[in-house]
C-alpha positions in Angstrom: 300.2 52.6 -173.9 300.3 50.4 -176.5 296.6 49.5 -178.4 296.8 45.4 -177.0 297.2 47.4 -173.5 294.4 49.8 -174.2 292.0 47.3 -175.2 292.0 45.1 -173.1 293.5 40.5 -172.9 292.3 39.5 -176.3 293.0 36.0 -175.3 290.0 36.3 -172.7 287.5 36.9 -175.7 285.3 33.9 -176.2 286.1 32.7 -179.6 283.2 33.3 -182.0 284.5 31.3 -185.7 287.4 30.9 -187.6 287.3 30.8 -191.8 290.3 30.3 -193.5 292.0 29.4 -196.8 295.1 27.5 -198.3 297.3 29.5 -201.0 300.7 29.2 -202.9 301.0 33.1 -202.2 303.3 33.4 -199.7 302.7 35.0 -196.2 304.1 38.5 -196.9 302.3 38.7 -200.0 299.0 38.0 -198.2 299.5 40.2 -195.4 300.0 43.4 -197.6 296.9 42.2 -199.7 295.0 42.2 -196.9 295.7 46.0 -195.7 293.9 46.8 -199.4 291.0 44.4 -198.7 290.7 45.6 -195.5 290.3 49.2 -196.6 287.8 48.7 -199.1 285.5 46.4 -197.1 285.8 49.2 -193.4 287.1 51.9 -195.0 283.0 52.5 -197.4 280.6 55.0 -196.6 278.2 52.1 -195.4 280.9 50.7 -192.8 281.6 54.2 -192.1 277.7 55.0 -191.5 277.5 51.5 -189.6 280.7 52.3 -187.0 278.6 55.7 -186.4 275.6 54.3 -185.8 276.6 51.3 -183.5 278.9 54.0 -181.3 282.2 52.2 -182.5 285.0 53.9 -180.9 286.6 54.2 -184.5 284.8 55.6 -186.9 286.7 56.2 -190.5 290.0 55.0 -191.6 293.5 56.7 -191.5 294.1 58.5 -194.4 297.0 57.0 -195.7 296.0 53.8 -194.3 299.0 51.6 -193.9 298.3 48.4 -192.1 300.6 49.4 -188.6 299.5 48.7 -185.1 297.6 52.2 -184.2 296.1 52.5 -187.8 292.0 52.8 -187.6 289.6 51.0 -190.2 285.5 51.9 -189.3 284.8 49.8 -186.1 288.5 48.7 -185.9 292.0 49.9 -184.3 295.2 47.9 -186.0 296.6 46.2 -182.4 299.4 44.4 -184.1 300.7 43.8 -187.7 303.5 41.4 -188.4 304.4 39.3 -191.2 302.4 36.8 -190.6 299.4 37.7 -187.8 297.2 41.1 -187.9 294.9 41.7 -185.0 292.2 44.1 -185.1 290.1 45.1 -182.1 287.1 47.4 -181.3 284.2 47.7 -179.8 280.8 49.8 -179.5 278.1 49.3 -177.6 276.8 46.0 -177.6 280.3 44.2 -177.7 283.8 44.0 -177.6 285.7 42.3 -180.4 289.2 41.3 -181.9 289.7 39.7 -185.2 293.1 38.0 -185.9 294.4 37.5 -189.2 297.3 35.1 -190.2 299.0 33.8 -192.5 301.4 30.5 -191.9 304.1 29.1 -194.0 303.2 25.8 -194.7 305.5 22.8 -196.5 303.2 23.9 -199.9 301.9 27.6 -199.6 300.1 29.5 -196.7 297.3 28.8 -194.7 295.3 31.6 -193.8 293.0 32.0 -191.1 290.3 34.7 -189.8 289.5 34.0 -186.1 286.5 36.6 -184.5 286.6 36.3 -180.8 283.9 38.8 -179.2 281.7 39.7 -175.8 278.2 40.8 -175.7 277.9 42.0 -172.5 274.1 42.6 -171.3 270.6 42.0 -172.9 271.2 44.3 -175.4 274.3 42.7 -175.9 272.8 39.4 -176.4 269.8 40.5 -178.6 273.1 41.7 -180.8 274.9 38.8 -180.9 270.9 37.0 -182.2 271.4 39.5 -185.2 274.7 39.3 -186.3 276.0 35.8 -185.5 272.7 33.6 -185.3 271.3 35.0 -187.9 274.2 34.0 -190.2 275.5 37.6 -191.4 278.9 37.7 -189.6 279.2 34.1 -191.4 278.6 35.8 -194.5 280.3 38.7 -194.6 283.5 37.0 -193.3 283.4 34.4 -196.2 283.2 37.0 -198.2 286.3 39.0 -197.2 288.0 35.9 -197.0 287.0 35.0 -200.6 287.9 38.1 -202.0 291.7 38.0 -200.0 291.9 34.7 -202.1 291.2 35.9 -205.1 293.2 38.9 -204.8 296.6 36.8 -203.7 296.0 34.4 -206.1 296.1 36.9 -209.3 
């Protein structure tokens, strides 16, 4: 059973944001930037300590970590890696949540998008969502991976 099947329809998840970013980089060479962004921002002792204490079903990252569909980051499983899209999924116990990653050719560079699509199922699950996305920290944090993908890809 494949991760996508495991999971659960991503395309079912109400759509939470999307941040994105235009680059001259092309799509290949974002996509394997992001694998080492990706590791360094879910692979810390603090997202490590966070996956634990949330339930996440993942935990730690592989060790190697190679962006491939099975590969775990803390608080994410890799569902699909291709050239130009990356979808990660998870959940612990106060939602269910993919994050899709692409990267398009465009007629002058790549665009790049992050799109969060989650559930919070319950009051819990609500009081959850008050403290991450209302409150502006999802925002944050996401601008920031995004910033530093930028950055990175255009060096």
């Amino acid at each position: 059973m494949s991760v996508v099947e495991e999971f659960g329809p991503i395309d079912q998840l109400p759509r939470v944001d999307t941040h994105g970013f235009r680059t001259l980089a092309p799509p290949g060479t974002v996509m394997a930037t992001l694998g080492a962004i990706l590791l360094v921002g879910f692979g810390s002792r603090r997202a490590r300590l966070l996956a634990r204490l949330l339930r996440c079903q993942n935990r730690a990252p592989t060790r190697p970590f190679v962006l491939e569909p099975g590969a775990e980051l803390a608080g994410f499983r890799v569902a699909t890696a291709g050239p130009e899209e990356v979808v990660l999924v998870g959940q612990h116990r106060f939602s269910r949540y993919a994050l899709i990653f692409r990267a398009g050719r465009m007629t002058e560079g790549t665009s790049v998008s992050a799109e969060t699509k989650a559930v919070f199922p319950g009051a819990l699950g609500k009081l959850y969502r008050v403290f991450v996305i209302s409150s502006g920290a999802h925002d944050r944090v996401m601008r920031r991976l995004m910033g530093k993908l930028k950055r990175r890809v255009e060096e």
